[in-house]
Each structure stands twice: as structure tokens, then as C-alpha cells.
N, C-alpha and C positions, 0 to 999 in steps of 0.2 A: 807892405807887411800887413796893414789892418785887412786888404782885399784879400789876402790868401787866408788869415785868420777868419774871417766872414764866409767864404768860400768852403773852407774846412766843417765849419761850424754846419751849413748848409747840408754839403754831403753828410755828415755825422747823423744830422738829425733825418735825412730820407733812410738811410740805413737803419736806423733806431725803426722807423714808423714800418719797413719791410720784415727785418728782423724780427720783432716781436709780436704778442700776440695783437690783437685788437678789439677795443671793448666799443660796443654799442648798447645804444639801449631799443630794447625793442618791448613792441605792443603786443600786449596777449589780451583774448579777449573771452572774459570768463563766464559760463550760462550762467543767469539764476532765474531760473523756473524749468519745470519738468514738461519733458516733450515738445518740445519744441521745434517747429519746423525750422527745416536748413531750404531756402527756397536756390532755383536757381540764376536769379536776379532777384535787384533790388525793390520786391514790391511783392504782396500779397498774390496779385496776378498769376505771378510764376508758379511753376511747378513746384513741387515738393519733392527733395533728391531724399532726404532724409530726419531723423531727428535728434537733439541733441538734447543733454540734462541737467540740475543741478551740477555745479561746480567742475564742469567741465569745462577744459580750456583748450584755445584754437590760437595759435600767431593769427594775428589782425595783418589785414593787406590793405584797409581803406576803408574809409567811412564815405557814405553817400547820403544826402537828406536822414530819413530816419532808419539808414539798412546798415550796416555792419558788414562786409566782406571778411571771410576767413577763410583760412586753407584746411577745409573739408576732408583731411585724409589723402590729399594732393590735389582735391578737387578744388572748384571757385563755389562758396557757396555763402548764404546769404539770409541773414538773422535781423528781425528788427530791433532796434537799438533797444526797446524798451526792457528786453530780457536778458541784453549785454552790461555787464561793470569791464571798463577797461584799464587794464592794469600795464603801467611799464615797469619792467623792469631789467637789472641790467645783466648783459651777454655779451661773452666773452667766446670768439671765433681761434682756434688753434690755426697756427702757421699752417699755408695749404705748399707740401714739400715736391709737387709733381708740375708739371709743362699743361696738361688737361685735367678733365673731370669731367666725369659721366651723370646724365641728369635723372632723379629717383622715381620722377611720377611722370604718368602723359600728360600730355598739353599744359606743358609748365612754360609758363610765361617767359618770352622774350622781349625787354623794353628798351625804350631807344636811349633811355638815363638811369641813374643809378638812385631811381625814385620810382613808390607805389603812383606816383603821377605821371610819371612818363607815360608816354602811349605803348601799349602794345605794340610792336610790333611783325610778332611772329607766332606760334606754338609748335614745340618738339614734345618728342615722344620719351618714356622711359627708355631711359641706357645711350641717350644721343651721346658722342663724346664732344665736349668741347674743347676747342684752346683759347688758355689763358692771354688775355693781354697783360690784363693788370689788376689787382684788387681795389678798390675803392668802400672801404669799411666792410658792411655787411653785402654788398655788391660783388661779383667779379663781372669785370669787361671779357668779352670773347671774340674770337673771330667769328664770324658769321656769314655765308655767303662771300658777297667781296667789299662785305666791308665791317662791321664789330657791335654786338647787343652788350646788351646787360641781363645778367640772370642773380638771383638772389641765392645767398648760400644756405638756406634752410633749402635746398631742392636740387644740391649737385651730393656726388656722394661721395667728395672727400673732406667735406664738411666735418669737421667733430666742433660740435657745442660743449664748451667747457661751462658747467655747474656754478650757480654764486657761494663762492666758497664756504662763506656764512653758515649756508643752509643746513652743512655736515658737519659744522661744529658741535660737540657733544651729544652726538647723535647715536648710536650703537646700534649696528646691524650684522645682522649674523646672514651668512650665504651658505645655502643647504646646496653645495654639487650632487646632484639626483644619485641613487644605486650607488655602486663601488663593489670593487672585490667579487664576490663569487655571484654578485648580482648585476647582468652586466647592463640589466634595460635594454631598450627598444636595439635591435640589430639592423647597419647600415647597407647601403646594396652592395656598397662591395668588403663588408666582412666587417666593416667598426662599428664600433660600440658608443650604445648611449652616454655609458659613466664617461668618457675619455671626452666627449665632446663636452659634457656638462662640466669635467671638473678645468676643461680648458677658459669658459667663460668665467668661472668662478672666481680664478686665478685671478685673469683679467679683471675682473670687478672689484674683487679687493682691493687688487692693485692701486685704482685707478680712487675708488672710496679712502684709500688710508690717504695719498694723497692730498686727497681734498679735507683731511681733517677727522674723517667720523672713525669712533672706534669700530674697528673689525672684527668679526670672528666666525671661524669656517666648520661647518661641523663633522667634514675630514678636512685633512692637511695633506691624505696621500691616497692611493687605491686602496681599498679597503670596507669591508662592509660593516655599517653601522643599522642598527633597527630605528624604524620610523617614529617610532615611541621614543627614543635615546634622541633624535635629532629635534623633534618638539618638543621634550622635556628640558633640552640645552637651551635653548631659544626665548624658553618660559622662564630661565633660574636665571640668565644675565639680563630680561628686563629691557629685552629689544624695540626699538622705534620700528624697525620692519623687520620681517622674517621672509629673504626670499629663496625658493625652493626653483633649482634652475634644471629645466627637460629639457629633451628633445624626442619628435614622434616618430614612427616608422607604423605605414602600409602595405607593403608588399605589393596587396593587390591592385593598390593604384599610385603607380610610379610618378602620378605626373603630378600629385597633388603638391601646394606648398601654404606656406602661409605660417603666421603667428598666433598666438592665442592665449591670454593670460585669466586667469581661474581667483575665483576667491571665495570664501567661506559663510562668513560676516556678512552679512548686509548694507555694512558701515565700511567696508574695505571698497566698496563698491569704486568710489572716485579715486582712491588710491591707483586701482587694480588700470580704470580709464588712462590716467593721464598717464602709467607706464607702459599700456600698452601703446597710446598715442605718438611718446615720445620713439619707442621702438620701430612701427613702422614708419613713422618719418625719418629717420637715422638710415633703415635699412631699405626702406623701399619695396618690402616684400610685399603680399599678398596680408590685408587686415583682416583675419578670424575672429576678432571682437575680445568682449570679454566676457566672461558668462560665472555661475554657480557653479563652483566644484564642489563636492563630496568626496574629498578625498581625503586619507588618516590623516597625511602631517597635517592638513590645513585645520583637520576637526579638534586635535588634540592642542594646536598654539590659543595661548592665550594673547598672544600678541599681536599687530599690524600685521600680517601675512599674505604673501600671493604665491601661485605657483607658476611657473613660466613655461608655454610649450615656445620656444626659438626657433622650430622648422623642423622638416620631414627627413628625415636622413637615408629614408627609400626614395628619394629624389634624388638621381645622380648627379644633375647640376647642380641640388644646392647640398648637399654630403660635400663634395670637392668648395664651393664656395666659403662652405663653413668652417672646414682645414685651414682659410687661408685668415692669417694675422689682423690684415683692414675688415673684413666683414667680421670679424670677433669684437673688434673695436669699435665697428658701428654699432653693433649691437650694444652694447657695453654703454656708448655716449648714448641711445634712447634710454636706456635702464636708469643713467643718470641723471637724463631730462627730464625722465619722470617723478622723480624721487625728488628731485629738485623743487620742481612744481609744489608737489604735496607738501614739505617741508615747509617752504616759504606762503604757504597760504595765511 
């Protein structure tokens, strides 16, 4: 009787730890100084991939003597400690509900343990599909060749990173769904429209924000056209933590372009604007347009934390059909939250 009760208790408890979600804690690693070279090894020597700024933050993958390894945009890249502060904190991985998952960056690391210390390896390409063995925290095990790696879940793409709930307590954000009504925005290659695609993330975003605690409010609830004036004057009178204005682009002329791109106004929105865009192409995997100066009405007329979101090309016909579909709304959706996250908890 006690061995089936022990036995019982056992099973319960792997079920418990399969079933739900799983929290880890993980290393982020924060700039402080401006301009800052991203080398591509641990040491002056190296090349220069890029640069990084004030209060910009990267997942940490390892520390080496005085160099810093982070995930560069999917890249491997490499900061010296002296302009790193390293911050953990804690992450929460959503049930992964499919047999595979497809990996978001190239040459995303494959380790032999379910540790930044394991050896490499391998390196696969964006979109490899893998199978699942098993989860191991912030790990999953895969098949691999004819025998099984380890890949980290910030870099497969059914990954959603759930927000520290904390963060969106008492928070109040308002989400602008771009145009509406007899305004229809940017036109897709095969006949949809801007408003339908923006006011689908919106949905999603609310969604997913009320959940987590913060107050909500949308400045439509349906199709319909509101002035840009009316939409930053809402945003200004409820006293909003962020005002996000959610697009989508369309070029005609060049079908093949794609990518992200997040805008801000303020010069002080500046790190805001970084770490949502950071969190979004790492969610989605797309192509990073950065973030830049916009000059645009809503952003010039809020007086409050503000960004505008370009989410992708909708004259792309692979990503117009991508962006119809439910999972890549929702990746998009957990970057938005990643970012906000970030900013919130600083």
C-alpha cells in the first residue's frame, strides 16, 4: 500500500512538472555606456559586428575572463564586462503544445547539455525543424542526426516567454489599431488591408496585457474611423504608462522586402522603443529594421511613453499569408510583451 501511494505520488508529481508552465531564471545583460562595441569574440582583438547603448539589454549566454557573451540579435557577440550590469531575473516558458519547433536565427547553437557550458556541438540555420525529445527547464532535448542536442528556447519559435506578472500591475496602456473604417492603410498583395491586420494584433495584445494585470484600453473597439488627433488626445486624458500605435507596411514595388521597425518621438522613449523592438524580432525571427526617429502626428501629439510599430510588409506574400495566421500574431504579441516587460521592471 505505501509503495503504490509513493509510486502514485511520483507519477503526480512528473505530470505536475510536464503539465504546467515552468519558471526559470535567466541572465540579462544590461549596456551602461553609449556605443559600445559588440566584438565578435571575447577580446579587443576581435572584430567589431556592431554597437550597443545605454540601457539596452541582451539574454546573457556566458561570461568569459572580462567579456560578456549575448545574443546579438541571434547573433554570438561580445561586450566587455566593464560596461555590462547583469541582471536575473525571473522567466516564465508557456507549455510548448506541438511534437517540433522550428529554430528563429542562423547558426543557433546546438549543445551536447542543457547548459551555456556544454560544448557546442553543431550550428543550424533559421526555420531547421526540430523534434522534441523532452523539455529540460529552459532547454529542450532534440533529435538530432542519430542521436539528440540541446537547443535553448529563446531561439526555437514556439517558444512564448510569459512577462513577470508584477510588471503590469497598475500599469495603464492604451493600443492604437492603426486607420479603421473608410481609412483602410497600407493595401496587401492580395487585396487586405492594413486596419484588419493591425486591429487583429491589437485584440491579441489586449488580450494577452489584461491578463497579465495592466489596465487596458483600445482607442477602437471595432472598424471604424477615428482622427489621429482623437486617438493621442485619448491616450493623453487616461494618463497612459505606453501608448502603442500598432502598423503594418506595404511596397508594391518591392515584393520581397520584409522586416520590423519600431519609431519614436521623444528622445527619452529611445530605450523603450530598443528593448520592444529587441523583444519582437527575437519572438518572431523576422528581419531587424532597428529603431529610429519618427515624425509622425500620433507620436508628436501624445504626451505620454509612446511608439509606433511597423510588424512587416504586407506586399510580401509570404509574410501577408504568415501574418493571417494565429502563432505568428502571438509571437509577435509575446516580443511586444517582452519588451514592455523589460522597460517596466527596470
Amino acid at each position: 500500500m505505501k509503495l503504490t501511494t509513493f509510486l502514485s505520488t511520483i507519477l503526480f508529481t512528473l505530470l505536475f512538472i510536464f503539465i504546467f508552465e515552468q519558471s526559470v531564471t535567466a541572465d540579462t545583460a544590461i549596456v551602461d555606456g553609449e556605443g559600445i562595441h559588440v566584438r565578435s569574440g571575447p577580446g579587443s582583438e576581435y572584430d567589431s559586428i556592431g554597437n550597443v547603448n545605454e540601457g539596452q539589454s541582451y539574454p546573457l549566454v556566458q561570461q568569459q575572463n572580462d567579456w560578456v557573451e549575448i545574443d546579438y540579435n541571434g547573433e554570438s557577440g561580445w561586450v566587455s564586462q566593464e560596461y555590462i550590469n547583469i541582471e536575473q531575473t525571473e522567466q516564465e516558458y508557456a507549455e510548448i503544445d506541438s511534437e517540433s519547433v522550428e529554430t528563429v536565427y542562423n547558426n543557433t547553437h546546438l549543445r551536447s547539455g542543457p547548459s551555456v557550458n556544454d560544448s557546442i556541438i553543431d550550428y543550424v540555420d533559421q526555420g531547421t525543424t526540430l523534434n522534441i525529445v523532452q523539455s529540460e527547464e529552459e532547454w529542450l532535448e532534440v533529435e538530432y542526426k542519430e542521436s539528440t542536442a540541446f537547443v535553448h528556447r529563446d531561439f526555437i519559435s514556439d517558444t512564448t516567454k510569459i512577462p513577470n506578472n508584477d510588471g503590469f500591475k497598475n500599469k495603464t496602456i492604451v493600443i492604437d489599431a492603426g486607420h479603421g473604417g473608410r481609412d483602410v492603410g497600407a493595401i496587401g498583395t492580395s487585396n487586405t488591408y492594413e486596419k484588419d491586420f493591425a486591429f487583429l494584433t491589437a485584440q491579441e495584445l489586449a488580450s494577452e496585457l489584461t491578463y497579465l494585470g495592466a489596465d487596458v484600453h483600445m482607442t477602437r473597439s471595432h472598424d471604424e474611423f477615428i482622427s489621429l488627433n482623437s486617438r493621442a488626445s485619448y491616450a493623453n486624458f487616461v494618463d497612459t504608462d505606453a501608448f502603442i500605435s500598432i502598423h503594418y507596411n506595404s511596397v508594391a514595388d518591392l515584393p520581397n522586402v520584409t522586416g520590423i521597425e519600431t519609431f519614436y518621438y521623444n528622445e527619452k522613449m529611445k530605450p523603450l522603443a530598443e528593448s520592444v523592438q529587441q523583444g519582437m524580432i527575437r519572438s518572431s525571427g523576422d528581419e531587424d529594421r532597428g529603431t529610429s526617429y519618427g515624425d509622425f502626428q500620433i507620436l508628436r501629439l501624445s504626451l505620454q511613453p509612446s511608439l509606433l510599430l511597423e510588424l512587416g510588409f504586407i506586399s510580401n506574400k509570404e509574410q501577408e499569408a504568415l501574418l493571417s495566421t494565429t502563432g505568428y500574431q502571438k509571437q509577435l504579441v509575446s516580443g511586444i510583451l517582452e519588451g514592455l516587460s523589460t522597460h517596466f521592471n527596470r
